[in-house]
Phi, psi and omega in degrees: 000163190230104161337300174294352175255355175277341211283176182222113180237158195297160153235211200249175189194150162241140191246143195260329150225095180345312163324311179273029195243009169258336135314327204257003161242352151279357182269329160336301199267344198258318183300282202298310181308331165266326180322300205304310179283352159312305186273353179288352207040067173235054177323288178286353165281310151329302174255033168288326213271299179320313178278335164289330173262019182254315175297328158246027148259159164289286179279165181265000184289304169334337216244306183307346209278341196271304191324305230298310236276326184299300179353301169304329175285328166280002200263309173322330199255007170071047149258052190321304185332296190280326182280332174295319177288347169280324182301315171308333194264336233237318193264356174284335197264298163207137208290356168273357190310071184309341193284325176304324185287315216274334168291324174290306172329287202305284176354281175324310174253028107319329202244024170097358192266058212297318175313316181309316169252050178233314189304309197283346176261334212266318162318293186313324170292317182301297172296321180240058189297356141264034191272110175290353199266332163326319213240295172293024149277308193293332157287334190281302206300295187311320194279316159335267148344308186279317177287351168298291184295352195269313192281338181278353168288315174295319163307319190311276171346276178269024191250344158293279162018296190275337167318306210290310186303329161309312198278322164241148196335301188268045165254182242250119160316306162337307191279334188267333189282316193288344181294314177326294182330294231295324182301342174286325178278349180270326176278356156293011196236153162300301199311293163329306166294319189305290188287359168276338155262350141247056203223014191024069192252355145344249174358288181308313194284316162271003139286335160304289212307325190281061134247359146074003156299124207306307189312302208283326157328295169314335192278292176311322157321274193330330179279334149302307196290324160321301177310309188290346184311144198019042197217072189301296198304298149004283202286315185291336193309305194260314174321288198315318209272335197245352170098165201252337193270337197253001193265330195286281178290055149227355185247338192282326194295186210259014217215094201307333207265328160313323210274299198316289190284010183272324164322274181311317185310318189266015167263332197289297155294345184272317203286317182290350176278334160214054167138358199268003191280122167280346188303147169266087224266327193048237170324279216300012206269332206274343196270341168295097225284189192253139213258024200286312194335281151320327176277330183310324193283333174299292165327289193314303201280331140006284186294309185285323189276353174300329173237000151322126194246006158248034243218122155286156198312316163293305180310343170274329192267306177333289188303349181264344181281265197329313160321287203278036158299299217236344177251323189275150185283164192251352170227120161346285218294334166275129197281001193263088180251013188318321213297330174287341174288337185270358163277319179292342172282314145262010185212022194263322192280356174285309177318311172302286208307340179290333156295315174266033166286133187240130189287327217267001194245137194277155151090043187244160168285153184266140196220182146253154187319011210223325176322312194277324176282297156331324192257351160287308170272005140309296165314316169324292195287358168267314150354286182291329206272008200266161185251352193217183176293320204258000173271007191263308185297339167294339171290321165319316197263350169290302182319315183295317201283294225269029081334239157032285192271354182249350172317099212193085185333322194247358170247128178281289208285347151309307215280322173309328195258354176269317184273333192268355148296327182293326175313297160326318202270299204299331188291342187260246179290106174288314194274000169279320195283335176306308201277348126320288188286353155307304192320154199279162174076356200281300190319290173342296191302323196309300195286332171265339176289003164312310212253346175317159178263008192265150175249024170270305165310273180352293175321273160336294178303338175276325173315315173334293186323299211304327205290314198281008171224082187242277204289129180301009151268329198256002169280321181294342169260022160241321168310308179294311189222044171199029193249323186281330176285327182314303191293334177283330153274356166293346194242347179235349207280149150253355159289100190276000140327293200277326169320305197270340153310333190280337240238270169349312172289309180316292226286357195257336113346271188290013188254355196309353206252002163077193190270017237235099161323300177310336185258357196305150181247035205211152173298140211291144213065357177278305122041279212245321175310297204298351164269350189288265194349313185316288182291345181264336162300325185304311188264025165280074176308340182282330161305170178275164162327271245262314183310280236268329170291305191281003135290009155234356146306313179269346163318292165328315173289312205278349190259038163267003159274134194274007193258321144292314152329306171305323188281344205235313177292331163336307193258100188289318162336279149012268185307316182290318211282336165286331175296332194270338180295327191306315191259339156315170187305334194284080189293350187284027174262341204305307192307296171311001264183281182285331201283325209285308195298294197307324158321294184285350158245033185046033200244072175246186195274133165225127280192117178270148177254141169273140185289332187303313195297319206302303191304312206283332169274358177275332183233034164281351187073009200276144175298148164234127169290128189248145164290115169301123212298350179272035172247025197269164176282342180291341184284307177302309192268343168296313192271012185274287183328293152337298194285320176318283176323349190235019150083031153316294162353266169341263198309335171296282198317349186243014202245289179330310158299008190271124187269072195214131184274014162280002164279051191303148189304337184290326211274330175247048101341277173316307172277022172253332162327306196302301170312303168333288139329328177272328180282343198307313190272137188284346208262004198255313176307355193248355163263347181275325193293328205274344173244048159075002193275000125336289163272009152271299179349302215316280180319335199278337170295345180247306169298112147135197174301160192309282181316344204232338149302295172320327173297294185345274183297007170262326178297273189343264164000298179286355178282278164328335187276333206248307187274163180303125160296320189296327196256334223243315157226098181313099167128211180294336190288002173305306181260340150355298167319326177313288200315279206320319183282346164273337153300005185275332189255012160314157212266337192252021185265160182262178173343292197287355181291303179326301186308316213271296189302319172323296201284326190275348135312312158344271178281032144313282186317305204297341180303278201221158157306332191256014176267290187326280169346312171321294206281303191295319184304336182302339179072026170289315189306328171285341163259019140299292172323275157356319192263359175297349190265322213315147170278342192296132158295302142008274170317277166347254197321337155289274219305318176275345162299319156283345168277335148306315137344334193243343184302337185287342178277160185278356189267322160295332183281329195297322180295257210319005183255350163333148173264192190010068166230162161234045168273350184250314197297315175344284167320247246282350169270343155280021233229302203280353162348152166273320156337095183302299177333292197296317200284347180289289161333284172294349181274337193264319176292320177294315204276252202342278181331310185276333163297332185269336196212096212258029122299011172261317194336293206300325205274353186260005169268026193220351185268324228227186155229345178272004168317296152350257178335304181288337154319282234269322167292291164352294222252357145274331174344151167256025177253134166343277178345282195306296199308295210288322172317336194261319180300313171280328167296310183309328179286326180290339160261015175238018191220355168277358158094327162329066181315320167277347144298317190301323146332288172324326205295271161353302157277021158266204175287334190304314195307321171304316181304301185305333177297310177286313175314316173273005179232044172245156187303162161280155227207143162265326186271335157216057204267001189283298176316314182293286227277326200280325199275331188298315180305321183285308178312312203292315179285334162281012139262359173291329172281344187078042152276326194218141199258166165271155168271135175232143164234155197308170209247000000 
């Protein structure tokens, strides 16, 4: 922005008609009154004054001048749109308005116009041909303009090029695949998509997709996807020319990596479609047409491949992934949930079927290991996103009626198909399936299809079971009458399928009592056999995945015994081989897998009991939960050390990365626990940092549930407190950190979050400027400031230290340079504190400040009447650190243009102190003190304060 073009200055006004002169001095008066508030820089009280006075003027010179004077006010506020159009209204009255113009120009080439605003400085040069802010604006836009035209040529150029190699027939496959590619990176740049589309690159990109060559397919997705990206209107353009249905079968093959990136195409379009586009359009906002349309259409044709048999398995997992994307709203507060009602409507009973798919039974839809569980956390999320009672029950009574309706007294493979949808339910909305298996006869049907002789029915049905006796009523009612059919197919069964399924239920059945010593519901050792079992199908490698997956299932219940827990860290086979299972393609493991971790380190929510509450239920006759003495913390940290050794790190951090929504917010909840435990010992941070466990937190910090950012981000925080930031998060992932760690110093985080967050911001600060910057944009300081108040001693002294780090911005000095505040009288009363730690800190933060800003000199003798005194305890310490620290404060005042402070200084006690001190032997150990105290003398003789010592001739 240019200075000399901000003033808003009054002119003279004639009034023309007498009628109007009570108006035309309140629009007058309103005018000035923003003026005022402009230069006060109070920008939105300024165009409050401006639009009340636009509104009762009249005249039109008067009208152009309040145009001209908002304008300047939107250019301040990055509001380019409103500021070209006040400036437009204002060059309308009159087109010589040089301030007018020259403010629509600054608009203009914010918003990308360059010609527009090279026409509008080139006027402005024509009315004032010597104003250099003129002539060098019309130069910089001209150097501009031309590089401009120079890269779109170049684009031309090489986006015909890949054209021509395509197009021909004999040229070199190689040579047709690199063109492909090449077409893919151009079109991530705006220039580039622009010109493969208007270069009639639609056509062309779909004669690649009909050669049904996977590269060239693949090439052309992408290339598609480039082009819609932040580009709406490009994106409505290419849905009509290439369809919404041909887009749908081509995401339908047989071919995870087409499904995938045909996935990103319709994400790509969903984003630009609501919202993701950014261009600022102004006029042209009207020529864009409205995309509801379009969108609908997607969902619809969405919703039909979810239950298509002509739909492929990836091609299927896709579409259910882009669901739960896109369809449940992604912020509470927003009140607009149609699209889930209108999914619940047409698409919920597809979704059960996709659930109540059995693979081992003919005539099935085709999936993946991963499908049914996708189509369980859809079913979740649609769920959560509903707002009231009676749309929940309408979810209720669909689900029950499309049960129900598969219910069929003379078909087996209805009924089988019934249970493995409630399962689907349960795995999800748990309390919609819960409250469906209430209904009479469904257990009953559960328990006798235990015993069918068929083992497909078997199967389904103990999967049933298990899921469904998560709540301790419905384990007591399987516990009562299905723990004796459970042992028996598990003991006569030769499926070793339906086996290790029957041996899961048992185990989730004896986990029923939580971790609650006292509850078990099984005999002491029945436990640890069914987990020794577990661990021996887990290191069976000759099993398939999905056998070897439902052993860490049962793992999971069973290692909330701590006797099992010991045994399973214990067994390093065991632990690598779940870990290796962990990182395979087969994401429905994860959860289990973290349910196993959060178990063996105890870090799941535990709840303090007051030893007063313990008694009064003890003598109330009321149950008490008793602790297993191997939940102790010394017990706890011997198998965290296990788990290190066996290469935990490693399986979280690729456990993070799976870019899959079976990573569910719960599920990395549970893996911010996991880390969170493992950082707890500082000798543990430094094996977590060294296998990548650092840059995984980042996500789990940013991404997921409330409770589970925070963990996240206190494992970060304890990290970050002890380590190099620079080795632990290597790159750009550095400032990453930041956001999660000032979240911690929210008022409602605890103490010790507080603390943790204080110290590893510290070292933050302490690295670089664009760190410092970071921390400030974060909006950390006022709550750094706040905790310099804290009574915790810790705290206080983590928080000035860290504000010593920050004290080098100019946006810190500046709060301190404020009046009617106490942030400088703080300093300096921390300045006398007994606290070495605290007086260091602060001693350190005041030397800096008064050296960047030497107005505080003065200002820090006016906050205090202990100034003096507390100078003079400093620059006596007996620690170096502090002592040098008090010595560059004494130089920042005597180097402050204050003559009469420097004086004062001087005919005090100090002068003496600086004497002895600067007349000390050189020292190694403090010789940083000595130079400093010598450095202070030399300049009060530079001042006339003080004579060199001579001695007579």
């Amino acid at each position: 922005m240019f200075k000399s073009y901000w003033n808003l200055e009054p002119v003279n006004y004639n009034f023309s008609f007498p009628h109007q002169m009570g108006e035309m001095v309140d629009s007058i008066q309103l005018k000035d009154e923003g003026n005022k508030h402009f230069q006060a820089g109070e920008v939105d009280k300024a165009i409050e004054c401006y639009t009340k006075a636009i509104k009762l003027c009249k005249d039109k010179k008067v009208l152009a001048v309040i145009y001209r004077n908002r304008s300047a006010c939107f250019l301040k506020k990055e509001s380019f749109t409103n500021a070209a159009s006040d400036a437009s209204k204002a060059i309308d009255v009159d087109a010589t308005d040089v301030k007018a113009l020259f403010r629509r120009c600054q608009a203009l080439e914010k918003l990308g116009k360059l010609d527009m605003a090279f026409k509008d400085v080139q006027r402005c040069s024509t009315i004032e041909p010597k104003n250099k802010t003129f002539l060098e604006t019309l130069r910089r836009l001209g150097a501009e303009i031309q590089a401009k035209l120079k890269t779109t040529f170049s684009t031309d150029s090489r986006v015909q090029n890949m054209f021509d190699i395509l197009l021909d027939e004999e040229m070199d496959k190689d040579k047709k695949e690199k063109a492909a590619n090449n077409l893919v990176v151009l079109a991530r740049e705006d220039a580039g998509a622009e010109r493969i589309f208007q270069n009639n690159g639609v056509p062309l990109l779909l004669d690649m997709l009909e050669t049904g060559k996977e590269e060239m397919v693949l090439a052309a997705i992408r290339t598609f996807a480039g082009m819609c990206t932040g580009h709406k209107s490009r994106t409505m353009a290419i849905i009509h020319l290439v369809g919404i249905d041909k887009l749908c079968s081509i995401m339908a093959v047989d071919n995870e990596d087409i499904a995938l990136a045909t996935s990103d195409l319709f994400q790509c379009i969903n984003d630009s479609l609501t919202g993701g586009d950014r261009r600022i359009y102004g006029k042209e906002e009207a020529l864009v047409l409205d995309a509801s349309k379009d969108l609908k259409s997607i969902l619809m044709a969405l919703l039909e491949m979810v239950a298509s048999k002509k739909v492929s398995g990836h091609g299927r997992d896709q579409a259910l992934n882009l669901l739960c994307r896109n369809v449940p709203r992604k912020d509470k507060k927003d009140h607009d949930h149609s699209k889930s009602l209108f999914t619940i409507d047409h698409g919920l009973k597809k979704i059960l079927k996709v659930c109540g798919q059995i693979p081992d039974l003919p005539d099935q839809l085709p999936m993946t290991e991963n499908t049914q569980l996708i189509a369980s956390v859809l079913l979740d999320k649609l769920w959560d996103d509903l707002r009231c009672d009676p749309e929940r029950d309408h979810y209720r009574d669909v689900c029950d009626e499309y049960i129900k309706g598969k219910f069929d007294p003379n078909d087996m493979d209805r009924n089988i198909h019934a249970i493995n949808a409630l399962s689907g339910l349960l795995q999800g909305p748990f309390d919609v399936g819960n409250q469906l298996v209430g209904r009479q006869g469904i257990m009953e049907m559960m328990v006798a299809l235990c015993g069918s002789e068929r083992e497909v029915d078997q199967m389904v049905a103990v999967e049933a079971l298990i899921h469904s006796s998560t709540k301790m009523s419905r384990a007591s009612f399987i516990i009562t009458n299905g723990v004796s059919l459970l042992k028996d197919i598990y003991k006569k069964t030769k499926n070793e399928k339906i086996k290790i399924r029957a041996l899961v239920g048992l185990c989730k059945l004896g986990s029923a009592g939580g971790d609650d010593y006292s509850m078990r519901q099984f005999a002491e050792g029945s436990t640890e056999k069914l987990a020794k079992q577990c661990r021996k199908w887990l290191c069976n490698s000759a099993m398939d995945t999905k056998t070897r997956k439902w052993a860490i299932e049962g793992l999971a219940y069973l290692t909330q015994d701590a006797d099992v827990k010991d045994d399973f860290v214990e067994d390093e086979p065991a632990m690598k081989a779940m870990f290796e299972l962990a990182t395979s393609k087969d994401k429905t493991i994860l959860y289990a897998v973290a349910c196993t971790l959060v178990n063996c380190t105890n870090s799941y929510e535990k709840k303090d009991i007051m030893p007063e509450l313990v008694q009064l239920a003890k003598f109330s006759k009321q149950h008490v939960p008793e602790q297993h003495p191997k939940d102790k913390k010394d017990f706890i940290q011997k198998r965290v050390k296990r788990m290190l050794k066996g290469g935990v790190i490693s399986a979280l951090t690729v456990m993070v990365k799976a870019d899959n929504l079976l990573l569910t917010d719960q599920t990395k909840e549970m893996l911010a626990r996991v880390f969170l435990a493992l950082a707890d010992d500082a000798k543990n941070r430094g094996t977590i940092c060294a296998h990548g466990g650092g840059k995984a937190l980042i996500p789990l910090a940013l991404e997921g549930s409330a409770i589970g950012k925070i963990r996240a981000s206190h494992a970060l925080a304890k990290i970050a407190a002890v380590s190099n930031p620079e080795i632990a998060f290597p790159g750009e992932r550095i400032y990453e950190v930041v956001r999660p760690l000032v979240s911690l110093l929210h008022p409602e985080r605890d103490g010790v979050q507080n603390y943790e967050a204080l110290l590893s911001l510290t070292n933050l600060a302490g690295l670089n400027d664009k760190l410092r910057v970071k921390i400030l944009k974060e909006k950390a300081l006022p709550e750094i400031e706040q905790y310099m108040f804290e009574d915790h001693d810790h705290i206080r002294q983590a928080a000035t230290e860290c504000m010593c780090n920050l004290v080098t911005c100019k946006e810190v000095q500046d709060r301190y340079l404020e009046d009617g505040n106490d942030r400088l009288k703080l300093l300096v009363l921390m300045c006398a504190e007994d606290d070495e730690k605290l007086q260091r800190a602060a001693a350190g933060a005041l030397a800096m400040l008064t050296a960047a800003q030497k107005k505080l000199c003065t200002k820090m003798t006016l906050v205090t009447l202990q100034w003096m005194e507390i100078l003079q305890r400093l620059i006596l310490h007996d620690q170096p650190q502090i002592q040098h620290r008090g010595l560059v404060i004494v130089y920042n005042i005597l180097n402050s243009d204050d003559n009469e402070l420097a004086k004062k200084l001087i005919e005090s006690e100090i002068l003496e102190i600086l004497t002895v001190i600067g007349k000390a032997m050189d020292n190694p150990k403090r010789q940083l003190v000595i130079d400093v105290a010598r450095t202070c003398l030399v300049k009060a003789m530079d001042l006339g304060l003080i004579k060199p010592f001579t001695t007579p001739s």
